[in-house]
C-alpha positions as CSV (number, residue, x, y, z in Angstrom):
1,X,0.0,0.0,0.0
2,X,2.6,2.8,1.0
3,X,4.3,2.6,-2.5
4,X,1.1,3.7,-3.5
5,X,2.0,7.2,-1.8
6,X,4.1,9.4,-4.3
7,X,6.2,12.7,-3.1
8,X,4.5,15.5,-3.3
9,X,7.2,18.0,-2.6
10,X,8.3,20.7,-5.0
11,X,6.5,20.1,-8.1
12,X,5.1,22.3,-10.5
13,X,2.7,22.6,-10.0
14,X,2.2,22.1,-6.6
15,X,0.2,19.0,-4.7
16,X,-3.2,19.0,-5.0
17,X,-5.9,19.0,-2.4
18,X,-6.7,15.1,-3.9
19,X,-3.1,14.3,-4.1
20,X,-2.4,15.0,-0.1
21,X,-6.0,13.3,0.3
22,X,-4.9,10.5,-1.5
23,X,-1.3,9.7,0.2
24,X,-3.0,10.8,3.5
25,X,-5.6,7.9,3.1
26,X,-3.2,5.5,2.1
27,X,-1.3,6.3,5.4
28,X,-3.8,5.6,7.4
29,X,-5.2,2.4,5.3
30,X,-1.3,1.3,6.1
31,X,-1.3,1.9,9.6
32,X,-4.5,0.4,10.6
33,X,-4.7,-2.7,8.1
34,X,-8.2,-1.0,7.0
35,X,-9.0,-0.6,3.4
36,X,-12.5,0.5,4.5
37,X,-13.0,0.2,8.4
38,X,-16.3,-0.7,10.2
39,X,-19.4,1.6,11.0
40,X,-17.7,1.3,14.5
41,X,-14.7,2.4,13.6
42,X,-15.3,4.5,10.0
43,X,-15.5,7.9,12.4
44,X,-12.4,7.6,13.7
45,X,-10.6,6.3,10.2
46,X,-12.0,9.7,8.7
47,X,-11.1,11.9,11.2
48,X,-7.4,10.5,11.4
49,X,-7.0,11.0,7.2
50,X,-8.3,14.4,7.5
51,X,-6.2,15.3,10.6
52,X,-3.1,13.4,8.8
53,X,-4.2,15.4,5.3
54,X,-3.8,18.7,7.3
55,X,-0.4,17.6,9.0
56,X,1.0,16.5,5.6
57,X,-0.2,20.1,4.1
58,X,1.0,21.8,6.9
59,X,4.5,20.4,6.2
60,X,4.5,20.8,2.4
61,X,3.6,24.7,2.6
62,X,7.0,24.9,5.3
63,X,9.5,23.3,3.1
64,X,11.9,25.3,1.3
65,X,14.5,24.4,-0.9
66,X,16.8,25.8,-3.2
67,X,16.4,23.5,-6.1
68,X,14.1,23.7,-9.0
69,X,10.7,22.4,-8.9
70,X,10.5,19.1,-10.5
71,X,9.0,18.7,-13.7
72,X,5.4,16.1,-13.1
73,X,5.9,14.7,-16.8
74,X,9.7,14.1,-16.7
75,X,9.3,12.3,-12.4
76,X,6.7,10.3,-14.5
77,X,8.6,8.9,-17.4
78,X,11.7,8.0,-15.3
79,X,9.3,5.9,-12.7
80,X,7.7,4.6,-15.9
81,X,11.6,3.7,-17.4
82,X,12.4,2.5,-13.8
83,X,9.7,0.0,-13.6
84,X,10.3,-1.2,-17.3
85,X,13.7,-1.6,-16.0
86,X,12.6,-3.9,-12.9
87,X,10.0,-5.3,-14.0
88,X,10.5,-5.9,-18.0
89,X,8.7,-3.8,-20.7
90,X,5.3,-5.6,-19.9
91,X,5.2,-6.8,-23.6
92,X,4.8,-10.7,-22.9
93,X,4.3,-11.3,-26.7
94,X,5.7,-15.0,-27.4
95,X,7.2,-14.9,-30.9
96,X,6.0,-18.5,-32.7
């Protein structure tokens, strides 16, 4: 589940409301073995993304850095190249 959550630090542009929801809900999911918790416990599971949502946003809007903000299109084709690398091209095509 975790490798699910991508950095979200200096992009251009920056991390969307969604994207810190997304990696925030994935944290908690992590934590608590939940993918969707019970009625008794859904409350709580909410409260804890939103609270972790803020913390993350918090955190992203105090960073600074000196380097250039990385470019969403170019992080996205060297993770794509990376897996290809790892994991082989995903063409399983059997020549006969």
């Amino acid at each position: 589940m975790c490798r699910n959550i991508k950095t979200l630090y200096n992009f251009d542009p920056p991390a969307t409301e969604e994207e810190i929801h997304a990696a925030s809900l994935q944290f908690v999911r992590k934590l608590t073995g939940f993918h969707s918790p019970s009625k008794a416990n859904e409350a709580a599971f909410h409260l804890a993304v939103e609270e972790v949502a803020a913390a993350a946003r918090t955190l992203l809007e105090s960073l600074v850095t000196s380097a250039d903000p990385r470019n969403r299109e170019t992080e996205i084709e060297r993770a794509r190249a990376r897996n290809a690398k790892r994991f082989g091209s995903g063409n399983n095509e059997s020549s006969t």
